[in-house]
C-alpha positions as CSV (number, residue, x, y, z in Angstrom):
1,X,143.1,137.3,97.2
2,X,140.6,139.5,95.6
3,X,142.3,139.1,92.5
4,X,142.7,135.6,92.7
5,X,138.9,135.2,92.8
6,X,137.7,137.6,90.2
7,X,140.8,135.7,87.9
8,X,138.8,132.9,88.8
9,X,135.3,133.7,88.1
10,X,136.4,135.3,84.6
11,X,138.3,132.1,83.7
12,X,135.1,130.0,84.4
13,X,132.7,132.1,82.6
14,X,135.1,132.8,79.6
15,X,135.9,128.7,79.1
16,X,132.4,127.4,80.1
17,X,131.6,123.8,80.2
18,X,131.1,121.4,77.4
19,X,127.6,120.0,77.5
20,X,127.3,116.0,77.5
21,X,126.4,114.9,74.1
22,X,123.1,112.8,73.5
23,X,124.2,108.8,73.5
24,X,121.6,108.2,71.1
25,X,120.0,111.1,69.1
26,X,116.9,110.7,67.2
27,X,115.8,107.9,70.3
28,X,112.9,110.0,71.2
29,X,112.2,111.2,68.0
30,X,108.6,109.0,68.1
31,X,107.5,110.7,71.2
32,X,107.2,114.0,69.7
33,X,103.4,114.7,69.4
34,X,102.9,110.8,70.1
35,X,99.4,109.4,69.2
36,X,98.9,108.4,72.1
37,X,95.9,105.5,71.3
38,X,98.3,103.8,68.6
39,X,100.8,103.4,71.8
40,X,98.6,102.0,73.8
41,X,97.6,99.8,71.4
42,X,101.9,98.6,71.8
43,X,102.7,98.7,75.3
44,X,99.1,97.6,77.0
45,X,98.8,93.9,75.4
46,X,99.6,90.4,75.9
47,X,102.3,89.2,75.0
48,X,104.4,92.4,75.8
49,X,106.8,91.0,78.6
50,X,106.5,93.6,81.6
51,X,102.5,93.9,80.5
52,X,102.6,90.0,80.9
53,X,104.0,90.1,84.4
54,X,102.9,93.5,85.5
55,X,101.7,92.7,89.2
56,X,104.6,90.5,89.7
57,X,106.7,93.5,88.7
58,X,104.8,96.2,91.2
59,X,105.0,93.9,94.1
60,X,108.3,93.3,93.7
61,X,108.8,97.0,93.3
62,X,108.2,96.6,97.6
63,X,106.1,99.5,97.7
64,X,105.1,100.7,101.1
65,X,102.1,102.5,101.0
66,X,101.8,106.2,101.6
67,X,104.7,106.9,99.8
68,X,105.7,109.6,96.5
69,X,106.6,107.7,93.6
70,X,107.9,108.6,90.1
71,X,106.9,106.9,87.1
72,X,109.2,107.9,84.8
73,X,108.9,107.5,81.2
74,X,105.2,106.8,82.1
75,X,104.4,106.3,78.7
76,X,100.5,105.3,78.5
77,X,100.0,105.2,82.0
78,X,99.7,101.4,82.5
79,X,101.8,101.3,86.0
80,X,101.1,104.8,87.0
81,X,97.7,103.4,87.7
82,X,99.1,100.4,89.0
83,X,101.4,101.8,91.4
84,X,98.8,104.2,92.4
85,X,96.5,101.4,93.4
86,X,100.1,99.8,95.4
87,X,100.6,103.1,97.2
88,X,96.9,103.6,98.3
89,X,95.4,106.9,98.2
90,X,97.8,108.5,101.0
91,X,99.9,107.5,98.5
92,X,101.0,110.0,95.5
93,X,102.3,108.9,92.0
94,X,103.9,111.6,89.5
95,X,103.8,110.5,85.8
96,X,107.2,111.5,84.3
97,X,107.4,111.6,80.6
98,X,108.8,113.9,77.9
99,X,106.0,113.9,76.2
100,X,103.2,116.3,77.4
101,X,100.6,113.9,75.5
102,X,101.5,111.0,77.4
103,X,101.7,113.1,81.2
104,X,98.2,113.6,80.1
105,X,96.6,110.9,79.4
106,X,98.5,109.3,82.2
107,X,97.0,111.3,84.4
108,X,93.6,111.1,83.5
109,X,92.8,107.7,83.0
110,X,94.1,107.3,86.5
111,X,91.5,109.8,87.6
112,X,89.1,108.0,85.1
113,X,89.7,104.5,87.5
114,X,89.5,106.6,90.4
115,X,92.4,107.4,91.4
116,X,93.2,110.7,93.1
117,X,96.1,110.3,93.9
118,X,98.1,110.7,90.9
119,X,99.7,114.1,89.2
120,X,102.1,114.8,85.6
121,X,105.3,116.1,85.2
122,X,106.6,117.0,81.9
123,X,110.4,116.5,82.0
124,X,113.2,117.2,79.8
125,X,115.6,115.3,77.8
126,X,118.2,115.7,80.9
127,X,116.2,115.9,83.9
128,X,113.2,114.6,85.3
129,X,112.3,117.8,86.8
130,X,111.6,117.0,90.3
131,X,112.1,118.7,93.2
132,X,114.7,118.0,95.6
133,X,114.6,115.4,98.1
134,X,110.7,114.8,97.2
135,X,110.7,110.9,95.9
136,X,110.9,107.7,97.9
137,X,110.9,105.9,95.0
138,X,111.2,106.4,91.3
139,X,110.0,103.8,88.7
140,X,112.2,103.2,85.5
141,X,110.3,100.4,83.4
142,X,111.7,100.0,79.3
143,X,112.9,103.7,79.8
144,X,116.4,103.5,80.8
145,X,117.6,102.9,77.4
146,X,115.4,106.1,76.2
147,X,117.9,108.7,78.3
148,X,119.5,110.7,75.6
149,X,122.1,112.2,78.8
150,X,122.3,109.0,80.9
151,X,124.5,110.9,83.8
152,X,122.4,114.0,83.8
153,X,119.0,112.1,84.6
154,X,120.3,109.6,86.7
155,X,121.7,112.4,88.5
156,X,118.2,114.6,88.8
157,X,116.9,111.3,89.8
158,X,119.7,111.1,92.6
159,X,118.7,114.8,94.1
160,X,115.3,114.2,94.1
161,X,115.4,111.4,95.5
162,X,114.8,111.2,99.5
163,X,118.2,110.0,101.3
164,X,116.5,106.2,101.7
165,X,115.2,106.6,97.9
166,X,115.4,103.7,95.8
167,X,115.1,103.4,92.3
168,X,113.7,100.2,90.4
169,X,114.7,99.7,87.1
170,X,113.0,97.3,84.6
171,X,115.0,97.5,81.4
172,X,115.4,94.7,78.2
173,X,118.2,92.3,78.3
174,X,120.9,93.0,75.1
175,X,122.5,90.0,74.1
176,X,124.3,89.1,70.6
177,X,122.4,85.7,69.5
178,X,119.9,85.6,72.5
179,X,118.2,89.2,72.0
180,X,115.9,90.0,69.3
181,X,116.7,91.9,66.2
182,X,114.5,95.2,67.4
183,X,116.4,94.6,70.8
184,X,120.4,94.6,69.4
185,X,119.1,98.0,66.9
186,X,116.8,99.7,69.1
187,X,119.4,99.3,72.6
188,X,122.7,101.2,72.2
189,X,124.1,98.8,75.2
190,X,123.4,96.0,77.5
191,X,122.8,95.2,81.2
192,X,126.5,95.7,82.3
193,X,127.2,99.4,80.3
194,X,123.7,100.5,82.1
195,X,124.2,99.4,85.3
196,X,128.0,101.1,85.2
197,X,126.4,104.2,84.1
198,X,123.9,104.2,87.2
199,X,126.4,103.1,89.5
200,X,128.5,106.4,88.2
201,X,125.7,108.4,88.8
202,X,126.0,107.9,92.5
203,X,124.1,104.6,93.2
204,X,124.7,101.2,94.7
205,X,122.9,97.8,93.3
206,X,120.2,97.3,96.3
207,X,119.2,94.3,95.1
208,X,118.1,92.3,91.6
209,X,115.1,89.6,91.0
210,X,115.2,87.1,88.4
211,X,111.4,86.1,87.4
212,X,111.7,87.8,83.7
213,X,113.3,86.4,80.9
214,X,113.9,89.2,77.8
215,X,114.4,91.9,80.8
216,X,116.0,92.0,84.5
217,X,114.5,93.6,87.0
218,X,117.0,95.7,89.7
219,X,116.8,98.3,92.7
220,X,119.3,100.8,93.7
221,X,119.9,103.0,96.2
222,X,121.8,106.2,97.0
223,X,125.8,105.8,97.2
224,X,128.6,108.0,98.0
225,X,130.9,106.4,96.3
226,X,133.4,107.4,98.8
227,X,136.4,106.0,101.1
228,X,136.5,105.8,104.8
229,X,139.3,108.6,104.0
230,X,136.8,110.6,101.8
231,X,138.3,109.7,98.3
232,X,135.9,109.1,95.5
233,X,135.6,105.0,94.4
234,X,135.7,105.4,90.7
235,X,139.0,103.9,89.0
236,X,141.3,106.2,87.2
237,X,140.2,104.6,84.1
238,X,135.9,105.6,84.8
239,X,137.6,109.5,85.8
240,X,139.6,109.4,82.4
241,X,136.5,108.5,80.4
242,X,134.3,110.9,82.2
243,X,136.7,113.7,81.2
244,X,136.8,112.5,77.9
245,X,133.3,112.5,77.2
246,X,131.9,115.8,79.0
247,X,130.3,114.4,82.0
248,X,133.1,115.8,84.3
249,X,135.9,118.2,85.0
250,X,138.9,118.3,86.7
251,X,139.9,121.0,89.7
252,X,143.2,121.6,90.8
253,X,142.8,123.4,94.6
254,X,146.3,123.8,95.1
255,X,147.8,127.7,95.4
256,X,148.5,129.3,92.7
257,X,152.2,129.1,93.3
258,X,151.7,125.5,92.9
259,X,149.7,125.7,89.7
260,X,152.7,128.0,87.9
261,X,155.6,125.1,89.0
262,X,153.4,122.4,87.2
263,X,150.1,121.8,86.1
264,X,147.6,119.1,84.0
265,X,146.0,120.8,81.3
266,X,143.0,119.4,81.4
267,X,142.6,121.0,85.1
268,X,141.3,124.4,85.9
269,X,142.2,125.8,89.0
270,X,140.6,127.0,91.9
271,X,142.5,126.8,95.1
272,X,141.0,125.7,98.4
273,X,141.8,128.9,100.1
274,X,140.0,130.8,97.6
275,X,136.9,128.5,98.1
276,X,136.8,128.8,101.8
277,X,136.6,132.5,101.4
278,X,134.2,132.1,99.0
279,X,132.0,130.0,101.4
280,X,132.1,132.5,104.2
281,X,130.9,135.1,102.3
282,X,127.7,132.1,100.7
283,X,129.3,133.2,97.1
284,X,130.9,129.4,96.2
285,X,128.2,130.3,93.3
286,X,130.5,132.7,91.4
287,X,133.0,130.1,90.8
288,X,130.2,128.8,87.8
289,X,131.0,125.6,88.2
290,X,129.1,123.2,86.6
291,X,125.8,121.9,88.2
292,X,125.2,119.5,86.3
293,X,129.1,117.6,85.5
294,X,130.9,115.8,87.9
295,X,133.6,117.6,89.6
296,X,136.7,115.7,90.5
297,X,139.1,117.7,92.9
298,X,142.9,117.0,93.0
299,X,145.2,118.5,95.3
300,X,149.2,117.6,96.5
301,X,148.8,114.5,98.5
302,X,144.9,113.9,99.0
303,X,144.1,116.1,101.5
304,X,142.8,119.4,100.3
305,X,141.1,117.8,97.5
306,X,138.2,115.8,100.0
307,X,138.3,119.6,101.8
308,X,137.6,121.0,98.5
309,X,134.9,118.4,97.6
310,X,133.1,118.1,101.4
311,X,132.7,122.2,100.5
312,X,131.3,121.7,97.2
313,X,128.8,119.0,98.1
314,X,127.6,121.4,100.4
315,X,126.8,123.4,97.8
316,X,124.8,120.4,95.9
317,X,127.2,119.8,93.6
318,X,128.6,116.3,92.7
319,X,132.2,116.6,93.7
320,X,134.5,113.4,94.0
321,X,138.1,113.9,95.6
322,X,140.8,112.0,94.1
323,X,143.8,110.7,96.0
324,X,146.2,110.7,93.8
325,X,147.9,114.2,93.6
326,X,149.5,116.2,90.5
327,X,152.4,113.5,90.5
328,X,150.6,110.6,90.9
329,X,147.7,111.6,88.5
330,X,150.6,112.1,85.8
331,X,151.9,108.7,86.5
332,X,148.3,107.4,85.8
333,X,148.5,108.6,82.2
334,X,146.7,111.9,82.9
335,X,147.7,114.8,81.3
C-alpha cells in the first residue's frame, strides 16, 4: 500500500495540472496603473445605466445591516460607499479590485464621506483573495464580464462566502441587433453563457429583478449541485467541456487491479482505499491534487466515487461524483 501511494504522489507531481486559460486576455489591460480621475469621470455620470438607477440597485441588493460585504471589481468606489451607507456602520464593506489604485481610492473617499466602516483588498486575476467563510454577501456590478478565469473566481467567491452567502450580480445584456456596438466587442458572451458559468461554479439562481433595461440584475446562492444519492448535477456534456478546457480533471478510485483491466485516458488514478489511508494519517494533501480545478470522481457503479468525493470536500476541494462508471462513461463518448 505504501507503494501504491508514493506511485501516486510521483504521478501527480510529475503530470501536474494544466492551468485554465484566460477567456479573454488583454480585458484588464486598462486597469494596469489606471488614472483613476479619468475613470471616474466614466463610471460616476448620468446617463451611465447602473449610475442612473444606483439606489434602486442597492436596495434591491436586500442588504441587511451589520453584515460583511464585497465589492468586487470596485472600480472608483461609487457603491462601496453606497453599500457602506446600506450596511450601516456595524456593517463592513471590502473594496475588491485588481487594481491597487482603485482599492485605494475606494477606500478613502469612503473614509472622506465618513464612512468607517470600509477596507481594500487587492485581488488577483483568479481569486478575489478573501478569506474563507468571511462574506455574507459579495457585490458583482459590470465586473463579471472582466474575470479573465471565470471558474476560478467564482469559485474563491464560493469559499469565501458564508454557507447563507449570496452573490448579486449586475452585468450588461449581450444581444445581436438589440446591444450596442461597445457591448457585442467589449462582452465575449451573453446572459445565458454567464449564468451557466456561475451555475458551474457551485451556485443556484436565488432570484432575478427586472427594472434595468441594457443590464439584468440576479442573486445567487450556494448549491451543491448534488443528487439525493450524492451524484454531481452537471450533464455529461458540461463534465466533457470542463475536461476539455482545464477547469477539471477526472479520478478513477477504483483498485489498481481495476485500472490495469481497463482504463479512460484522460483519468488518473487514485483508488479509494488509498485515500482513506491517506485521510487517517491527515496526509489527503500529498495526493497534489488540484485546489483550484474541479475534480470529478468515477468509480464501478457509483458508489466509491460519492465516497471518494464526500472525502475530498472535506478537504475543501471541489469534488463532484459521477454515476456513471468506467462502462457507462465510455458509452457517453468519453475516452
Amino acid at each position: 500500500m505504501k507503494m501504491i501511494v508514493l506511485c501516486l504522489v510521483l504521478t501527480f507531481s510529475q503530470y501536474g495540472f494544466a492551468q485554465q486559460k484566460s477567456v479573454n486576455p488583454g480585458i484588464n489591460k486598462a486597469f494596469q496603473e489606471p488614472e483613476v480621475s479619468r475613470f471616474a469621470e466614466r463610471f460616476e455620470r448620468e446617463g451611465r445605466e447602473v449610475y442612473d438607477h444606483r439606489h434602486q440597485i442597492i436596495k434591491s441588493a436586500g442588504i441587511e445591516p451589520g453584515i460583511t460585504i464585497a465589492d468586487v471589481g470596485a472600480g472608483t468606489g461609487l457603491f462601496t460607499r453606497l453599500l457602506a451607507k446600506a450596511n450601516g456602520a456595524d456593517g463592513t464593506v471590502i473594496a475588491v479590485d485588481i487594481a491597487k489604485e482603485f482599492v485605494d481610492h475606494a477606500v478613502s473617499s469612503a473614509r472622506e464621506e465618513g464612512f468607517t466602516n470600509v477596507r481594500g483588498q487587492v485581488c488577483l486575476a483568479d481569486s478575489v483573495e478573501l478569506p474563507d467563510d468571511s462574506i455574507d454577501l459579495v457585490f458583482v456590478c459590470d465586473t463579471y464580464h472582466h474575470f479573465e478565469f471565470p471558474y476560478k473566481t467564482m469559485r474563491s467567491i464560493w469559499k469565501a462566502l458564508k454557507p447563507n452567502g449570496r452573490v448579486v450580480l449586475v452585468e450588461f445584456h449581450r444581444e445581436e441587433g438589440k446591444s450596442s456596438d461597445w457591448i457585442l466587442g467589449h462582452l465575449r458572451a451573453g446572459q445565458d453563457v454567464f449564468v451557466n458559468e456561475i451555475k458551474q461554479s457551485g451556485f443556484e439562481v436565488a432570484s432575478e429583478k427586472d427594472f434595468l433595461e441594457t443590464s439584468y440584475f440576479m442573486t445567487f446562492k450556494k448549491s451543491q449541485r448534488t443528487t439525493p444519492e450524492g451524484h454531481t448535477t452537471d450533464s455529461y456534456e458540461a463534465v466533457k467541456e470542463n475536461l476539455d478546457n482545464k477547469t477539471a480533471i477526472l479520478l478513477d478510485v477504483r483498485e489498481e487491479r481495476e485500472w490495469k483491466a481497463g482504463h479512460l485516458k484522460s483519468a488518473k488514478l487514485s483508488p479509494l482505499s488509498v485515500m482513506q489511508e491517506l485521510e487517517l494519517k491527515n496526509k489527503v494533501k500529498e495526493l497534489n491534487l488540484p485546489a483550484d480545478q474541479i475534480i470529478y470522481t468515477h468509480c464501478r457503479s457509483g458508489v466509491r466515487s460519492v465516497s471518494a468525493a464526500e472525502l475530498l470536500k472535506k478537504q475543501g476541494y471541489d469534488a463532484r461524483a459521477l454515476k456513471a462508471g468506467f462502462e457507462g462513461l465510455l458509452k457517453a463518448g468519453f475516452e
